[in-house]
Structures are given as structure tokens and as C-alpha cells.
C-alpha positions as CSV (number, residue, x, y, z in Angstrom):
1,X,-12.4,1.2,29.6
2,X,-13.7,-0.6,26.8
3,X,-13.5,-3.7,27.0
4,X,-14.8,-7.0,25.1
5,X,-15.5,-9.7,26.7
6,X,-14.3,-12.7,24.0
7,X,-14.6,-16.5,24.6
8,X,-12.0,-19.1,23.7
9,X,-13.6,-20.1,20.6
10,X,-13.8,-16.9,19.3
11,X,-10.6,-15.9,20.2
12,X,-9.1,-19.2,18.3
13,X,-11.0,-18.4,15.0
14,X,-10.0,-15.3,14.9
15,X,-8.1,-13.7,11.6
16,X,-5.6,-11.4,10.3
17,X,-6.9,-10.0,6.9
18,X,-5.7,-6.9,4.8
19,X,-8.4,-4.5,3.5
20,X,-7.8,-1.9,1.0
21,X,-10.7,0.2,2.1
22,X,-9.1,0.2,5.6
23,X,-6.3,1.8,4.0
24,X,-7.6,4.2,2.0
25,X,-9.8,5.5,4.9
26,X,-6.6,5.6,7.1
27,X,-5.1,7.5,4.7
28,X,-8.4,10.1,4.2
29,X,-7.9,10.5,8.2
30,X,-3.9,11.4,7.7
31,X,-4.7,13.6,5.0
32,X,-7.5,15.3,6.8
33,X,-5.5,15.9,10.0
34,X,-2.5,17.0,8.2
35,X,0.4,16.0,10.5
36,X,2.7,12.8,10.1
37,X,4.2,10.6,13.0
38,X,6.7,8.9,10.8
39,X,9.5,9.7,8.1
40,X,7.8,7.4,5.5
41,X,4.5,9.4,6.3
42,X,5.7,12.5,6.4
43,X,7.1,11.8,2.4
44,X,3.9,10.8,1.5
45,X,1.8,13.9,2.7
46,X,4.3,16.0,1.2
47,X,3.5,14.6,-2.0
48,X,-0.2,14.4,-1.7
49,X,-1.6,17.1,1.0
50,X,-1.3,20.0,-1.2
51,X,-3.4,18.0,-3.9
52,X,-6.0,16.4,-1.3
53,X,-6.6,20.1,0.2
54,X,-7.0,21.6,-3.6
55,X,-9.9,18.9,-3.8
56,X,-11.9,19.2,-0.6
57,X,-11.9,22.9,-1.2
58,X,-13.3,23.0,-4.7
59,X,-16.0,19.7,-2.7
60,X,-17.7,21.8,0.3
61,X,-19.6,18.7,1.5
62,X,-16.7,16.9,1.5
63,X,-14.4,19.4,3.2
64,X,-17.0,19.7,6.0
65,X,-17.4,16.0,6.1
66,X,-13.8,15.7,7.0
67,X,-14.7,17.9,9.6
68,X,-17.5,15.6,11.1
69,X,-16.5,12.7,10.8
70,X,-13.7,12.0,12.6
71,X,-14.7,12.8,16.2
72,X,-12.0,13.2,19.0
73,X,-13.3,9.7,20.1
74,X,-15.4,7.9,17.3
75,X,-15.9,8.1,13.8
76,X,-18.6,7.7,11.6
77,X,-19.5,4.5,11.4
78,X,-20.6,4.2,7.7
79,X,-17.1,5.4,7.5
80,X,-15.9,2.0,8.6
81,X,-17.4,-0.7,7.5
82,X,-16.5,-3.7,9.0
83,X,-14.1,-6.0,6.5
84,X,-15.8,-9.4,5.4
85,X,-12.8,-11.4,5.9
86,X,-13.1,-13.0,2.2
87,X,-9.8,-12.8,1.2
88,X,-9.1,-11.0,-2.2
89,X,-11.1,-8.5,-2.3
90,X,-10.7,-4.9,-4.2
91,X,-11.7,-1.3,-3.1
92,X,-13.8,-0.8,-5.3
93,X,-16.1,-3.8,-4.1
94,X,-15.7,-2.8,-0.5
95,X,-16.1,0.6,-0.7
96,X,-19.9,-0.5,-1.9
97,X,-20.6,-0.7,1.3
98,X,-20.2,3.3,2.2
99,X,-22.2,4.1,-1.2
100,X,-25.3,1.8,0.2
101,X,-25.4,3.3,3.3
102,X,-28.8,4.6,3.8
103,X,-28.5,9.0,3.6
104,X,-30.3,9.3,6.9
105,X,-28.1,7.1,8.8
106,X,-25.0,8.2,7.0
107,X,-26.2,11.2,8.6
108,X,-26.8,10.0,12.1
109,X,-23.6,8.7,12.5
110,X,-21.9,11.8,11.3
111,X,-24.1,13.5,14.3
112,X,-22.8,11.2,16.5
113,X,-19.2,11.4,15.7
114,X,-19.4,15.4,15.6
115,X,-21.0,15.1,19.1
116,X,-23.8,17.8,18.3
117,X,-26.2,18.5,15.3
118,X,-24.9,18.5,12.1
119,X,-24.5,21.9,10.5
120,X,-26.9,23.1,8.2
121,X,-25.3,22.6,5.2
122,X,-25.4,18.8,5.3
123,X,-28.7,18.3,6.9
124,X,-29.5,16.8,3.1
125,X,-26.4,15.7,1.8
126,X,-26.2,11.8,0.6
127,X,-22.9,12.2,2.9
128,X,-22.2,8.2,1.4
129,X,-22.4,9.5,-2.0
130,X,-19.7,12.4,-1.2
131,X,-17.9,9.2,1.3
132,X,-17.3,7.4,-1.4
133,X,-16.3,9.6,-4.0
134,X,-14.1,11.3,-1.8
135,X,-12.8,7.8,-0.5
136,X,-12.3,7.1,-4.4
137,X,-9.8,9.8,-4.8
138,X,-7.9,9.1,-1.8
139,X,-7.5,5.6,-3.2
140,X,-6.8,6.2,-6.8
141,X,-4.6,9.4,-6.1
142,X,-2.8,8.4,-3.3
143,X,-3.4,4.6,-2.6
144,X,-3.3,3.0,-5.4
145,X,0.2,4.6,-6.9
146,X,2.5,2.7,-4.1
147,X,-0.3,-0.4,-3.1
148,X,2.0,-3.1,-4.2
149,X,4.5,-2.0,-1.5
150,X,1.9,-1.1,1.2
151,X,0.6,-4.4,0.5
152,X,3.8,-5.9,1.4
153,X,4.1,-4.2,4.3
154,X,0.6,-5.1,5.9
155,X,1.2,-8.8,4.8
156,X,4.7,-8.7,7.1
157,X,2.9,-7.2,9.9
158,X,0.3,-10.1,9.5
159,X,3.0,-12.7,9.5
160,X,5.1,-11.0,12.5
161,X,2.0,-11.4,14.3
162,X,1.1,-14.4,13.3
163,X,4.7,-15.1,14.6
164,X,4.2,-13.5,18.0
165,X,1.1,-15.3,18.7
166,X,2.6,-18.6,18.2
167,X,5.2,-18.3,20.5
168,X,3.4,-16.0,22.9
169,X,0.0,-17.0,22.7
170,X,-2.7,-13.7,22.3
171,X,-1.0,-11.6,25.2
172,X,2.1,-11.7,23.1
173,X,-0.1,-10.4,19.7
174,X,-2.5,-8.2,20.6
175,X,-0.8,-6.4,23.5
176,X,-0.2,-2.4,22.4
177,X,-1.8,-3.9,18.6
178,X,-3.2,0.1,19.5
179,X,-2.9,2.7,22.2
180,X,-4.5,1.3,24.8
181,X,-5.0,-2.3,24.0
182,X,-4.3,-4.8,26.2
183,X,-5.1,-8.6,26.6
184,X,-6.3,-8.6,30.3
185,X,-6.5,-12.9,30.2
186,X,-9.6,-14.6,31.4
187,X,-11.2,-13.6,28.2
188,X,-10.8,-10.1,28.6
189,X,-10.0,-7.8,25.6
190,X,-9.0,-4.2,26.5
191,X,-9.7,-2.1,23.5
192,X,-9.1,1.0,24.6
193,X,-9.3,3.3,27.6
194,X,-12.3,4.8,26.9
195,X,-15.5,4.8,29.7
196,X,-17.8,2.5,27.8
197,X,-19.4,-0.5,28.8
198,X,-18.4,-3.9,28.0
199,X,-19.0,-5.9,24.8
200,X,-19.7,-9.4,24.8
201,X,-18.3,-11.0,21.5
202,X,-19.3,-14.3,21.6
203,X,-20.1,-16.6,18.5
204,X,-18.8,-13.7,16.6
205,X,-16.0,-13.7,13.5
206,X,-12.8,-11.8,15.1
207,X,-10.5,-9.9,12.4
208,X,-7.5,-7.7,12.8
209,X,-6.7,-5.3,10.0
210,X,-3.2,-3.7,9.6
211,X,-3.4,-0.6,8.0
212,X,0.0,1.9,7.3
213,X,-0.8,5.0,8.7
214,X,-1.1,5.7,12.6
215,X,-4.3,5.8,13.1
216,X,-6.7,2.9,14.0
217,X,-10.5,1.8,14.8
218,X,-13.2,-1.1,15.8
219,X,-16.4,-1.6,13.8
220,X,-18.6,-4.4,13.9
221,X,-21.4,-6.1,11.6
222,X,-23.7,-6.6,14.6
223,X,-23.9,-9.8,15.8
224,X,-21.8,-12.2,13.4
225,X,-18.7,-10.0,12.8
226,X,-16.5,-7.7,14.7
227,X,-13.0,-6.1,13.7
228,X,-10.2,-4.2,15.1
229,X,-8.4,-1.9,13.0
230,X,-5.0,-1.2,13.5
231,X,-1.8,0.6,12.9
232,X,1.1,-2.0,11.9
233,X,4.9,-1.9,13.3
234,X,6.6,1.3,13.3
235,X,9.5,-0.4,11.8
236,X,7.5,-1.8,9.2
237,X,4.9,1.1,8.3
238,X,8.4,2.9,7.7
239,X,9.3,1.1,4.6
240,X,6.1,1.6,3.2
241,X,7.8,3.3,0.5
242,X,10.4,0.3,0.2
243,X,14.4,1.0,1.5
244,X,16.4,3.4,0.3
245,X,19.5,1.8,-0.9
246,X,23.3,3.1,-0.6
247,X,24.2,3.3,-4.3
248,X,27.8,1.8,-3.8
249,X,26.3,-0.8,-1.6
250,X,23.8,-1.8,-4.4
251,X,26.0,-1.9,-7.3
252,X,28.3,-3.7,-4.8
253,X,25.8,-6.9,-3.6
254,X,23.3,-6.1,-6.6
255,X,19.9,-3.9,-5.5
256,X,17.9,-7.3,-5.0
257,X,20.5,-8.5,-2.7
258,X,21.2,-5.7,-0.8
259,X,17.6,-4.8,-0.2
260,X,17.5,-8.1,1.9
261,X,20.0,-7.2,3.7
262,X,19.4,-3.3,4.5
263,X,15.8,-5.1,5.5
264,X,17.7,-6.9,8.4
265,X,18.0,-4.2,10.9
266,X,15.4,-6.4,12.8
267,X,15.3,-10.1,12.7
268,X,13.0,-11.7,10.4
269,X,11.9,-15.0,8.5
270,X,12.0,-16.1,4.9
271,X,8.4,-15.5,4.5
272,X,9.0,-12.0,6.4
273,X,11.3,-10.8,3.9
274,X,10.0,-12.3,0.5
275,X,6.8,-9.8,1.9
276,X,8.6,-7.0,2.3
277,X,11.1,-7.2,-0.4
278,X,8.4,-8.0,-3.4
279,X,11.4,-10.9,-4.2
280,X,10.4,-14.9,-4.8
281,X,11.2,-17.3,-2.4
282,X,13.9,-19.0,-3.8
283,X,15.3,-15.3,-4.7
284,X,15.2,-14.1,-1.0
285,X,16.7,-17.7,0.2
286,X,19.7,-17.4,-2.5
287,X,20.5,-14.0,-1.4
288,X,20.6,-15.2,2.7
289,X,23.1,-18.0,1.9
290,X,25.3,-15.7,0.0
291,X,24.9,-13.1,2.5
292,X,25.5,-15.8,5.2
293,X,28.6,-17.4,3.4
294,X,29.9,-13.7,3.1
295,X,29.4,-13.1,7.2
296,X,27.2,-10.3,6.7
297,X,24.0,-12.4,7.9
298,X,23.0,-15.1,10.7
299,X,20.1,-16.8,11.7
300,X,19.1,-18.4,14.7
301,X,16.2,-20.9,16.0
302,X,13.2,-19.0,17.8
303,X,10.5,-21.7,18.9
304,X,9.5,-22.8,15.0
305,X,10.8,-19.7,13.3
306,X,14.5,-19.3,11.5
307,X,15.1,-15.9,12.3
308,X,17.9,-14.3,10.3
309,X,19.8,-10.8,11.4
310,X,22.5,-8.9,10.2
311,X,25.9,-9.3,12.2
312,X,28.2,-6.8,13.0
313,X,30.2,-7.3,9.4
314,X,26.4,-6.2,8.3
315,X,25.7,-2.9,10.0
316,X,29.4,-2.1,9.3
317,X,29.2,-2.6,5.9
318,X,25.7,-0.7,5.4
319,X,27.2,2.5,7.9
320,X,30.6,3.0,5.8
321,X,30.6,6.3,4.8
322,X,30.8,6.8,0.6
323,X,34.0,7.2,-1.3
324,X,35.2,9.8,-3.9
């Protein structure tokens, strides 16, 4: 398996941060295998695979890169650059990193991720020159548009986890973070269950990313830095688009209102929610004591979190059928 071998301190220090380059390269690896595993993803390649396939044909280096690069078991690692952890920063400074990468071992590691020579074809391509442009696009075209919301979405997962590992301690966080991840205890950090040897991470910055789609990776800025890449909660990735509201039920409670509550069909906090729903603090908290007044919410105690849920009146409300 692979395993890394982290120490407490590390372990302690270690940080939940959002990348937009991780999410744009998630995306290029949904676009370039075509398939979705959720509803919200499955809207979103319908709008954009079409487009993204028009633009790697008229690119040949960059149609065979996607062809590389994402090996059944690694990817490229100029691909994935391992995140800083400054907070803040845009795509456009971190995708510097994949332009700088040096053409030769841009090239290497595409070798390595194909798993035999490359073909022909690239043997001289600047492959992170055609990385990043093609990186670019994915952002800009199918990124960028809805980023506000995916943002959100990533930032709930952080907190949620954040959540988790205060009342669970790391077992409770970073257990199934990916297929195949497991915290064994005693320092031991299953990353996956593949047959390499293990990886002592001592001294090092530990970061979790949260990225939307279903994919997921570890890179590392050898020997300061490591990160793992990950795909956030199902329930969460699927409102990456942001909920769908019943008409009646919004003109009814108001859209702000009832996107707080349609956002209940798991409990959540405050902080949760004012993620997710793009809304102010004091805007979310005024729509939970109406709601709660109404019976439509509750909340209860969990270790330090307020947790609030819908009640029955809720899901009764939300699952009456429209009227003529």
C-alpha cells in the first residue's frame, strides 16, 4: 500500500486550503475522460465536453497530452504541482508553476505516467507550454463561469472536516478523504492501496485540497511540503451548481430563505450554510430562527457545534407535490 509514515507534529500543523489550480486540473481530468459520477457533473459536461473535445482536436499536442498524462496509476507530476498553502491565491499565479516546468522533465514525467516512451510526436513539445494553455482554457471556459459557487462548496467541505476532526480526532477526517485512504493510528497514513514503499513525512507542511470533481491525487515539493488532493462530499460536490429551488416554495419562504432550508437535507452549522448558500451571517441566522419559529428547522448540540436539520414539517413541506 502506500503509506506515509507522518509524526505528531506534522500531523497537528497540518491544513485544509482551496486551490484553483487543483480544480481546474480536476476538471481537465473529467473532461478528458468523458464520464460523470454525479448529477451535478453530469450537467456540467454536458455543457462543456462538446466544446473541450472541439479544442483538443484543432491542439494535437494537447489532445495527445490528455492521452499521457493521466496514467491508470499516476499522473504527470508537472501536472500537479503541489499548492503553497498561502492563502488567496489566483490561477493564474499558480498555474506559473506548470509553465516553468523545465521541457525535458515536463517530458519525463509524461513518460512516466504513460508507462512507456513517449510517442514521437511530443519527443519535442514544451508539453508545459501546451499544460498550461490547455489548463487556461479549462479554467476560463469552464472554471471560472460558476467559481463563486464551487468555491463555496470546497470551503463547506473544509469546514465539515474541520468539524469531523474536532470531534473525532484525524481517524474521523481523513478516513475514506479518497478511495483507499485510511488513518492506520500510530502515525500511519494510508494513502492508497497501491504497492509502493513508504514515505516518511516528517518536518514537512501537510495540506488537504478539496476539489469538486471525483477525482483525486498526492504531490509533494520534496522535502518541505506534501499534499493530498481530494474529492469533497458527495452531498456537497452535488450542489456545486447551487439548489434547485421549488418555485412555489420560493415565492412562498422567499429564494434566500428557502435555499437554507432545501440545504438542510444534512445537518449543518451556521458557518456551513453561510458557505454554501453565498448568504451573510446575520442573513443565514435570521432565516434559521424563522424557519425554527415556523417548525420547519431544529438544531441540536454536537460536542462544540450547533447543528441545525430540517424536521419532518421540513421534508414535508419541500416533497408537496405543485398545485394547478
Amino acid at each position: 500500500m502506500g503509506l506515509w509514515l507522518v509524526n505528531a507534529d506534522t500531523l497537528a500543523a497540518g491544513r485544509f486550503v482551496v486551490s484553483p489550480l487543483a480544480e481546474a486540473t480536476a476538471a481537465l481530468m473529467a473532461l478528458s475522460a468523458g464520464s460523470a459520477v454525479h448529477p451535478g457533473e453530469r450537467a456540467w459536461l454536458d455543457a462543456h465536453l462538446a466544446p473541450f473535445r472541439a479544442r483538443v482536436a484543432a491542439d494535437p499536442p494537447a489532445e495527445r497530452l490528455c492521452e499521457v498524462a493521466f496514467g491508470r496509476s499516476w499522473i504527470a507530476d508537472f501536472l500537479t504541482p503541489c499548492p503553497s498553502g498561502e492563502a488567496g491565491l489566483t490561477f493564474d499565479q499558480e498555474v506559473r508553476r506548470v509553465a516553468e516546468t523545465p521541457p525535458e522533465r515536463a517530458r519525463a514525467d509524461a513518460e512516466v505516467a504513460y508507462g512507456r516512451p513517449l510517442p514521437p510526436d511530443l519527443r519535442g513539445v514544451d508539453l508545459g507550454a501546451v499544460a498550461t494553455e490547455l489548463l487556461s482554457w479549462v479554467w476560463k471556459s469552464t472554471v471560472l463561469p460558476d467559481w463563486d459557487a464551487r468555491r463555496r462548496v470546497l470551503e463547506a467541505d473544509v469546514i465539515a472536516r474541520m468539524g469531523e476532526l474536532s470531534r473525532g480526532g484525524w481517524a474521523a477526517a481523513l478516513d475514506n478523504l479518497r478511495p483507499g485512504m485510511r488513518w492506520l493510528g500510530d502515525g500511519r497514513l494510508q494513502i492508497n492501496t497501491h504497492d509502493y514503499p513508504p514515505r516518511e513525512v516528517v518536518g514537512a507542511q501537510l495540506l488537504f485540497v478539496p476539489v469538486t470533481p471525483r477525482s483525486g491525487w498526492v504531490s509533494w515539493d520534496l522535502p518541505h511540503r506534501y499534499a493530498i488532493v481530494y474529492p469533497c462530499a458527495g452531498a456537497l460536490a452535488d450542489v456545486a451548481a447551487g439548489p434547485a429551488l421549488p418555485g412555489a416554495i420560493g415565492r412562498l419562504l422567499g429564494d434566500a430563505r428557502a435555499s437554507v432550508l432545501l440545504l438542510l437535507d444534512t445537518p449543518k452549522s451556521t458557518t456551513q450554510l453561510v458557505a454554501l448558500a453565498g448568504q451573510g451571517l446575520g442573513s443565514v441566522g435570521g432565516h434559521l430562527k424563522v424557519l425554527r419559529e415556523a417548525g420547519l428547522v431544529g438544531r441540536r448540540r454536537v460536542g462544540r457545534s450547533v447543528l441545525y436539520f430540517r424536521t419532518e414539517a421540513g421534508d414535508t413541506l419541500l416533497a408537496a407535490p405543485p398545485h394547478d
